[in-house]
Structure formats: C-alpha cells, structure tokens
SENU-370311 format. One record per residue (C-alpha): chain; residue number from 1; x, y, z; residue in one letter. Coordinates in nm, 4 decimals. Each point is the difference from the previous one (the first is absolute). Layout:
<sites>
@ch=A	i=NUM	c1=X	c2=Y	c3=Z	aa=A
...
</sites>
This chain:
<sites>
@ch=A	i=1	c1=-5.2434	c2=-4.0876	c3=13.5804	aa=X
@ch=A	i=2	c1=0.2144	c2=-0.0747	c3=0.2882	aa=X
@ch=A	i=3	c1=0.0939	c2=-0.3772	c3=0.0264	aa=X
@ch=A	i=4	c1=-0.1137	c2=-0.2246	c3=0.3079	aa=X
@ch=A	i=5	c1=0.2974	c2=-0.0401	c3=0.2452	aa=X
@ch=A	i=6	c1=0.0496	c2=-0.3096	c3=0.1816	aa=X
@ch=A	i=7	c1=0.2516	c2=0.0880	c3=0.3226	aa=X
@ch=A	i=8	c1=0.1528	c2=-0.3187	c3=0.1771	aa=X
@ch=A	i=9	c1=0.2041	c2=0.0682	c3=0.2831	aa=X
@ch=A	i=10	c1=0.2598	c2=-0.1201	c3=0.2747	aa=X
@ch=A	i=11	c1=-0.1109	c2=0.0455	c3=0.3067	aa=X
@ch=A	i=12	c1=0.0644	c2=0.3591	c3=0.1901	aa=X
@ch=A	i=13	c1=0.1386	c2=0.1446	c3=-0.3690	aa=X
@ch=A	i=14	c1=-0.2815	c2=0.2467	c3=0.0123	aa=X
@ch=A	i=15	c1=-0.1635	c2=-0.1408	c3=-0.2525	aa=X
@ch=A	i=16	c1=-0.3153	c2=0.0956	c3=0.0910	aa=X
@ch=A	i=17	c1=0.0242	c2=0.3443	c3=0.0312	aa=X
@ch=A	i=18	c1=0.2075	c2=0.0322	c3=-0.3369	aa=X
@ch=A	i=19	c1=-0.2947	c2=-0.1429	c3=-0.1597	aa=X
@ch=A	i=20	c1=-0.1861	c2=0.2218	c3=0.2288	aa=X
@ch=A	i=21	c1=0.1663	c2=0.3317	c3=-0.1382	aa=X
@ch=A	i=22	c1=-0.0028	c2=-0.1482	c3=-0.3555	aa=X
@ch=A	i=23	c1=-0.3832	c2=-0.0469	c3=-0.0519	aa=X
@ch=A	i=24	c1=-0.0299	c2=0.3624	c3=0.1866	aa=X
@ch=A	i=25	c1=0.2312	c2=0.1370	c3=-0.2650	aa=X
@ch=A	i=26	c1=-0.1389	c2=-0.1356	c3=-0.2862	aa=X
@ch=A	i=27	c1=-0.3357	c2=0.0498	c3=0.1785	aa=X
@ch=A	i=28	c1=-0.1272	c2=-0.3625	c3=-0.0390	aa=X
@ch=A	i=29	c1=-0.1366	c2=-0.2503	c3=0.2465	aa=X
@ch=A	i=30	c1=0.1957	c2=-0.2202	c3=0.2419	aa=X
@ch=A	i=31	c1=-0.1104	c2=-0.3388	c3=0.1337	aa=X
@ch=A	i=32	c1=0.1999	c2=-0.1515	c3=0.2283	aa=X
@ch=A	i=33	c1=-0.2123	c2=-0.0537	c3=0.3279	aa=X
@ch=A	i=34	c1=-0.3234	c2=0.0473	c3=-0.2216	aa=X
@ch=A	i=35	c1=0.0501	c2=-0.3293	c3=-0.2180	aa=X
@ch=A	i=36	c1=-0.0434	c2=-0.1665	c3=0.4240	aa=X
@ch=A	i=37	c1=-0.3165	c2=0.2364	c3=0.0290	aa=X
@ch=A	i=38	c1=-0.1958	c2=-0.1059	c3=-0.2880	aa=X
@ch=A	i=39	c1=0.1057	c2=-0.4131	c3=0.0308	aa=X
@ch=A	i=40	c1=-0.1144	c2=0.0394	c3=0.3692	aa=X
@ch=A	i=41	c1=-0.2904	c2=0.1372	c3=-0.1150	aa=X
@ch=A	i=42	c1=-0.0556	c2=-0.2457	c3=-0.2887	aa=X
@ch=A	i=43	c1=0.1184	c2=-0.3054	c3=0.2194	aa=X
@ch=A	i=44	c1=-0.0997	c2=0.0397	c3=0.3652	aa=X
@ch=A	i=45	c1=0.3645	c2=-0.0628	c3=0.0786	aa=X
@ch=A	i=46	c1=0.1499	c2=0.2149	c3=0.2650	aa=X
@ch=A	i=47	c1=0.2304	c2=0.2338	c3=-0.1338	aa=X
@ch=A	i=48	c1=0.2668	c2=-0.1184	c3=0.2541	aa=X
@ch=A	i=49	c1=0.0067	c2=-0.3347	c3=-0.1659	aa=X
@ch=A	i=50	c1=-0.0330	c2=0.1847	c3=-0.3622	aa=X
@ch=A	i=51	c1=0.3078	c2=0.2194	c3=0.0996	aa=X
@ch=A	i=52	c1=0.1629	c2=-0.3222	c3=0.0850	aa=X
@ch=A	i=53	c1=-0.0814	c2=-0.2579	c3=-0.2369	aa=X
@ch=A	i=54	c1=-0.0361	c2=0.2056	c3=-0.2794	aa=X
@ch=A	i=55	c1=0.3329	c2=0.0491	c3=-0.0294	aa=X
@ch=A	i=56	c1=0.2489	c2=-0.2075	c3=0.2446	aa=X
@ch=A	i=57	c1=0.0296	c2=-0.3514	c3=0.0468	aa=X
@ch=A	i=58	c1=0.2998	c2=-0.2395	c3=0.0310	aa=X
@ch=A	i=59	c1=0.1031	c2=-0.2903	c3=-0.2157	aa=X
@ch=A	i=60	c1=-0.1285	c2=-0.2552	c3=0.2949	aa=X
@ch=A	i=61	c1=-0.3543	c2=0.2127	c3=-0.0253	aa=X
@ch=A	i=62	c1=-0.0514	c2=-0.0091	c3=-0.3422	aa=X
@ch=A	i=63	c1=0.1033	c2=-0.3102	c3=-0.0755	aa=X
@ch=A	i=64	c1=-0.2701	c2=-0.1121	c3=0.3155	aa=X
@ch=A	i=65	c1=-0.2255	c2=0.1878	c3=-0.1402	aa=X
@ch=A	i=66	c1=0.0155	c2=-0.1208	c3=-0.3212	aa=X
@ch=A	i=67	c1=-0.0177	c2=-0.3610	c3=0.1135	aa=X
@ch=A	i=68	c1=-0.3260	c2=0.0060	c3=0.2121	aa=X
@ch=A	i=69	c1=-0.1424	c2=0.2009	c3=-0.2896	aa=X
@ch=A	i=70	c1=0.0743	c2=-0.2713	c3=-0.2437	aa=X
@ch=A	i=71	c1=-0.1316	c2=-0.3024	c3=0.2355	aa=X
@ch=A	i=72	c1=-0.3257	c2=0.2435	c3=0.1065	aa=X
@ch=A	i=73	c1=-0.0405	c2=0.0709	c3=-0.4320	aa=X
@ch=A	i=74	c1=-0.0653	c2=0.3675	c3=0.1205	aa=X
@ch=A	i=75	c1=0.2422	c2=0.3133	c3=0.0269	aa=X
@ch=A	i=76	c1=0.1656	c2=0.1026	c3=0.2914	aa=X
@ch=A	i=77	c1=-0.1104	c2=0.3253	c3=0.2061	aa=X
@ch=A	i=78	c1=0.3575	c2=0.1518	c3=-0.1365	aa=X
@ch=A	i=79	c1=-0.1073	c2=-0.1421	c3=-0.3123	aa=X
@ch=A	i=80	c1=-0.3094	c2=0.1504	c3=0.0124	aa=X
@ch=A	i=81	c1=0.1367	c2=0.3787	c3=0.0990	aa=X
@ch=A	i=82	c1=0.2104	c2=-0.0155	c3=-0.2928	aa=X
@ch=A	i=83	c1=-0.2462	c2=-0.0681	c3=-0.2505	aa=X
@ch=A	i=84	c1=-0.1981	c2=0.2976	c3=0.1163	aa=X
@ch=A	i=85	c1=0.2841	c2=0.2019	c3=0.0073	aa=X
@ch=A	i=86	c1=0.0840	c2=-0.0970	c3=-0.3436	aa=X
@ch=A	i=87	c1=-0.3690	c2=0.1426	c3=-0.0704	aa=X
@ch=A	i=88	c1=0.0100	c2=0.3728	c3=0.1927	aa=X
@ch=A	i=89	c1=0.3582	c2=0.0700	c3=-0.1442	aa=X
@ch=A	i=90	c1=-0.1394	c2=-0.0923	c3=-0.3462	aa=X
@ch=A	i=91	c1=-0.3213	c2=0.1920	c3=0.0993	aa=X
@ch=A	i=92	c1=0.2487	c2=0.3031	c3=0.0824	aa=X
@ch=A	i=93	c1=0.1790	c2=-0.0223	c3=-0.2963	aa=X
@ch=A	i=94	c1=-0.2755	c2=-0.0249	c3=-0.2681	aa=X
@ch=A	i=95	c1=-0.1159	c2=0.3361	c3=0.1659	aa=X
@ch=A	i=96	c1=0.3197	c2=0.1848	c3=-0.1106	aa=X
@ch=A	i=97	c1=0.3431	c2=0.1416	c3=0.1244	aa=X
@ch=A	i=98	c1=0.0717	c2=-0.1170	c3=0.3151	aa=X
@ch=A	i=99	c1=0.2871	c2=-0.0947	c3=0.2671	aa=X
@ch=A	i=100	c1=-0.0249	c2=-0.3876	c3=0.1803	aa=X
@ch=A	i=101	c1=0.2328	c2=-0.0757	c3=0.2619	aa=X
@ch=A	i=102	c1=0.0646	c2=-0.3549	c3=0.0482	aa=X
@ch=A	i=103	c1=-0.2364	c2=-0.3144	c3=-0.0030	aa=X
@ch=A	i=104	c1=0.1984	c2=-0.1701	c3=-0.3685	aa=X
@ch=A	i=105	c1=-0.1447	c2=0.2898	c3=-0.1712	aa=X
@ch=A	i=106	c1=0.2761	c2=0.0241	c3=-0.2626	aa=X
@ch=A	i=107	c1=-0.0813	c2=-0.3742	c3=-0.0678	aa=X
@ch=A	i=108	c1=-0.3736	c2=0.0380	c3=0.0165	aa=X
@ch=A	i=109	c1=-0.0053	c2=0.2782	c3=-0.3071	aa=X
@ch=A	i=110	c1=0.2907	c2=-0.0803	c3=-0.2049	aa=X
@ch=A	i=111	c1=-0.2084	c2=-0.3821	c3=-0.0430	aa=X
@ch=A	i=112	c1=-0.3144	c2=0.2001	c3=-0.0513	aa=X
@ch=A	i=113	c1=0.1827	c2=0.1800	c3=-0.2669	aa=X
@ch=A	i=114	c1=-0.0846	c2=0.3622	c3=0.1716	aa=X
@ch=A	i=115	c1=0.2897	c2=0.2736	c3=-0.0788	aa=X
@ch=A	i=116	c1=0.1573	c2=0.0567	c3=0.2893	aa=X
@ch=A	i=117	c1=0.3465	c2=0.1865	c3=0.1779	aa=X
@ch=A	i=118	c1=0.1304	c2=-0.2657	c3=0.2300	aa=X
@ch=A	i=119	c1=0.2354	c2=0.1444	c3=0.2361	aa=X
@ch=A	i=120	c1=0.2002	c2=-0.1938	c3=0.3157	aa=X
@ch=A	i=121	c1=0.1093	c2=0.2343	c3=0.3173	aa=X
@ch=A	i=122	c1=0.2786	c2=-0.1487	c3=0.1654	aa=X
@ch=A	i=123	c1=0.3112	c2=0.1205	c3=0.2975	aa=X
@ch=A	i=124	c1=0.2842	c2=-0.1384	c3=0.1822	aa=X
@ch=A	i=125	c1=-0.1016	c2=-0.1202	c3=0.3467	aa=X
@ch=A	i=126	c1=0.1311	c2=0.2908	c3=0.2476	aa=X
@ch=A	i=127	c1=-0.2425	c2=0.2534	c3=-0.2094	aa=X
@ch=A	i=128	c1=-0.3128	c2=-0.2102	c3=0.0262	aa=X
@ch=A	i=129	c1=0.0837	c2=-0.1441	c3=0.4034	aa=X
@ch=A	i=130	c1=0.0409	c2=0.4065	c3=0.0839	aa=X
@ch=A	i=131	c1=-0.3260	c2=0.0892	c3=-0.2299	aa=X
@ch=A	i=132	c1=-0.1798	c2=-0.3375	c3=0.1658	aa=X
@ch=A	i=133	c1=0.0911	c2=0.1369	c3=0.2898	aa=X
@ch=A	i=134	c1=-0.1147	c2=0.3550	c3=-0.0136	aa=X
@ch=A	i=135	c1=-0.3111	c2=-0.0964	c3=-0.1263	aa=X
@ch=A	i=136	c1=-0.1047	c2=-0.3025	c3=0.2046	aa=X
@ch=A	i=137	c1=0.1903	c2=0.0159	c3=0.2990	aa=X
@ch=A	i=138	c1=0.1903	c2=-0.2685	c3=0.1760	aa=X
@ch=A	i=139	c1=-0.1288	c2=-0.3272	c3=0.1437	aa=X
@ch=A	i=140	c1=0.1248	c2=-0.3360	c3=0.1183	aa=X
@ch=A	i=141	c1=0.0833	c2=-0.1036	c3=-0.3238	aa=X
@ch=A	i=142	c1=0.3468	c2=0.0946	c3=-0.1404	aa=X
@ch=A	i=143	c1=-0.0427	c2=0.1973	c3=-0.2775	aa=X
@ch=A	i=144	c1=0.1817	c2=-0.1767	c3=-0.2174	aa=X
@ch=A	i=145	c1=-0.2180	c2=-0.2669	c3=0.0433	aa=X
@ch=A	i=146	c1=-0.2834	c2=0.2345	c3=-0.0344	aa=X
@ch=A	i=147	c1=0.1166	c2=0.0634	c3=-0.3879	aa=X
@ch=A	i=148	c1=0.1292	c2=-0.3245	c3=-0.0863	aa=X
@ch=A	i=149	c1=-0.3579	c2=-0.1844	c3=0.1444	aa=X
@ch=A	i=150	c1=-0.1672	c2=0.2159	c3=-0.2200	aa=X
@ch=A	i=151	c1=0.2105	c2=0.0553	c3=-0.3621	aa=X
@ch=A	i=152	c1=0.0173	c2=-0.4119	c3=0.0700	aa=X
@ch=A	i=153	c1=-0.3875	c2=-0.0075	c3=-0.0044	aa=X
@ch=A	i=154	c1=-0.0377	c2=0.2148	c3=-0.2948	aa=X
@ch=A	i=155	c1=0.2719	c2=-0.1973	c3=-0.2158	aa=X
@ch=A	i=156	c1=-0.2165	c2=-0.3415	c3=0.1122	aa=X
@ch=A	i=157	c1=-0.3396	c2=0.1301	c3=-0.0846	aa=X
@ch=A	i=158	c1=0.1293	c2=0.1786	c3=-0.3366	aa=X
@ch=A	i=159	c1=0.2016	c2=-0.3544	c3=-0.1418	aa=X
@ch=A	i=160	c1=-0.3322	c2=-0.1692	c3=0.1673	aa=X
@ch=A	i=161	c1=-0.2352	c2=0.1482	c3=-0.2495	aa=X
@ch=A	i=162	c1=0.1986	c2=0.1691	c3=-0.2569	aa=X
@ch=A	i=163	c1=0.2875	c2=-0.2440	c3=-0.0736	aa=X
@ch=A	i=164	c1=0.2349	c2=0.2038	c3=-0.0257	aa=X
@ch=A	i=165	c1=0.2515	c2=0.1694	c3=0.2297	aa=X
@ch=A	i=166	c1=-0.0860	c2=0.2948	c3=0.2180	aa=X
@ch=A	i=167	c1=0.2207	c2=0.3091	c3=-0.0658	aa=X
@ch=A	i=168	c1=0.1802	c2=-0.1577	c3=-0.3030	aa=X
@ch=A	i=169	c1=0.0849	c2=0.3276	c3=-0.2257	aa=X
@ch=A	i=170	c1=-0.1488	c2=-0.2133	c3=-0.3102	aa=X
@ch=A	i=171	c1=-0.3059	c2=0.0297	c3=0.1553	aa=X
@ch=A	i=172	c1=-0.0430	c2=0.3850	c3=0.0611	aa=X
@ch=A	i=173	c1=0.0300	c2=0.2918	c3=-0.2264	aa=X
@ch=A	i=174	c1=0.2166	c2=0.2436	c3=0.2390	aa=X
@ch=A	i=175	c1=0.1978	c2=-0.1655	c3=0.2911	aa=X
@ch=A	i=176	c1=0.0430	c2=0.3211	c3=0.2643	aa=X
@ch=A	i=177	c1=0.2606	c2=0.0023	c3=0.2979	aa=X
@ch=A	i=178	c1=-0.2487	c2=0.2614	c3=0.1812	aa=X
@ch=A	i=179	c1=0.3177	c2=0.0040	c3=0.3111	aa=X
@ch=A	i=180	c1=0.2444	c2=0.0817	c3=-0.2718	aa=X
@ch=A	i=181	c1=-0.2024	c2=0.2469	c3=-0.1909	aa=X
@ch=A	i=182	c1=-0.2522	c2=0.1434	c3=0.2372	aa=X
@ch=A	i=183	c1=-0.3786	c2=-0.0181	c3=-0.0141	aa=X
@ch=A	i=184	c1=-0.0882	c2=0.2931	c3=-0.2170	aa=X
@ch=A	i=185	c1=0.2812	c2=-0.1411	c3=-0.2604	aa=X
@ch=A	i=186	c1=-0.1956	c2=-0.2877	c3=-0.0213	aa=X
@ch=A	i=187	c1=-0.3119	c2=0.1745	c3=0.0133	aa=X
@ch=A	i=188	c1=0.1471	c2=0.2302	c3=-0.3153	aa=X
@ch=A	i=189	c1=0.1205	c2=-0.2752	c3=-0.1885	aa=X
@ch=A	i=190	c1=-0.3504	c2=-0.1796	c3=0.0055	aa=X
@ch=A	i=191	c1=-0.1665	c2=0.2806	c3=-0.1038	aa=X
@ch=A	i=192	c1=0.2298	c2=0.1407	c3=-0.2633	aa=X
@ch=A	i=193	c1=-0.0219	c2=-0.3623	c3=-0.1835	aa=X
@ch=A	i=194	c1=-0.3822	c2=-0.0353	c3=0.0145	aa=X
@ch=A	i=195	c1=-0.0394	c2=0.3638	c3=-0.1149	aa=X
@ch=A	i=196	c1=0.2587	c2=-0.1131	c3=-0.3251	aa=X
@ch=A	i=197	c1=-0.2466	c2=-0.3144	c3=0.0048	aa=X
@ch=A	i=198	c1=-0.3070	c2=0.2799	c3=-0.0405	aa=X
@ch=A	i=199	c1=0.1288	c2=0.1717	c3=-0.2546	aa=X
</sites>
C-alpha cells in the first residue's frame, strides 16, 4: 500500500500541482482545498477565513491570539481551525493512501504515529515570481512581497503550532528544488519512492 504523502511548499514552487500530478499518478486522493471544504462545513467558518487562518499568521498574531485565548480560558478561532484540521487530515489518512498539501500535515501524522512520505517543494525566487506571475497575475503589490508575505506566514503558523522550523530538511523526507529539477522530476521522484515504499 502506497504511503500517505504530506507536501509542504514555498510559495509559487508549484507545489500544488506536483502533488496534483502525484496523487493522479499513483491514482490516490488529493486534499488540499478539500481539508477548507469539510472544516467550513463542520465549523460554519467561511472558507475565506479557513484559507487564511488555517494556515498563515504572523508572530504578532499568534502570539495575540494566544494571549486573549489564555485570559478568555477558551481557544482562539485560529485555534479552533487547527484543531479541526488536525481531525479531517487524520480522517483522510485513516481512510488510506493519500496526498495533503499543507496545513502542518507532516507534523499532524508523524505525532499520530501514521506512516507517511513527507516531502518539501522548494525554488529560487526568479522561478516562483515568473510562475506567481503567470498564474495570478500582477497587482499593486510587488511580487516579491507577494512571496515573502506569504512563505513568512507559513513559517509563523508552522513554528506556532508545530515547534519546529518550517522547511528545515530534518523535518521532511525528500527536500525538491522543483525550479532546478522541473515539475515532473519532482513528480517522478515522489512516486518512484512511495512505489519502493509499496513494495
């Protein structure tokens, strides 16, 4: 049986679609977008807030958040979102093989003790500001911004609940420059190691 496979990502490395093409390949489910479906559903939070919170924050926000939630003596909304994220990935996983993108995933199973392939997707800056670009489009932000706002968000919200830091190499299983190699390399590395881990 294939293994679950956690996918954590910069943003614009395409990481996404590689995980994308890799669940198609090995013909297994992705959840990326439907992990914000069913907590929406589950919650009656928007899943604009859901996208947001339930997976960005900054050190000032979390540490806010944290604070009210201790003087209140109940979890924060973020706080909240996570915890039922923690329950549809593990929902997802006890059902078999899978692909998750994002959301501490890689934490979430490896301290539920669930096998799993935990992969980072990661590229120098010009490759994800063109790829940003082409997929996106431009606005009054600079781009650089764009990335750094957002790869900033995801290292806060990851040390915020995990502690332990975003896109250190200790953490993952396969650490993929997808601008270096190209998407399908990445896409047949991931899939040649969990078919090894099958067999």
């Amino acid at each position: 049986m294939y293994p679950v496979i956690t996918i954590s990502r910069e943003f614009g490395s395409g990481g996404h679609s590689i995980g994308e093409a890799v669940a198609k390949e090995l013909n297994i489910p992705l959840y990326d977008s439907q992990i914000v479906d069913q907590v929406a559903a589950e919650s009656g939070f928007s899943k604009d807030v859901i996208c947001e919170d339930g997976e960005y924050t900054s050190p000032s926000q979390a540490w806010y958040s944290s604070r009210m939630a201790y003087c209140a003596n109940f979890p924060s909304p973020q706080d909240r979102i996570f915890d039922m994220q923690c329950d549809v990935i593990l929902k997802f996983a006890h059902q078999g093989p899978c692909v998750i993108v994002g959301r501490c995933a890689d934490y979430i199973l490896e301290k539920a003790n669930i096998p799993a392939l935990h992969v980072f997707i990661h590229a120098d800056i010009e490759y994800r500001k063109a790829r940003v670009l082409e997929r996106y489009g431009d606005n009054n932000v600079p781009i650089e911004k764009r990335l750094r706002k957002k790869d900033k968000g995801r290292k806060a919200y990851y040390r915020y609940y995990t502690d332990r830091e975003w896109g250190d190499s200790a953490n993952y299983h396969l650490n993929l420059d997808s601008g270096f190699l190209g998407e399908m390399v990445c896409v047949d590395i991931i899939t040649s190691v969990a078919r090894r881990m099958d067999k």
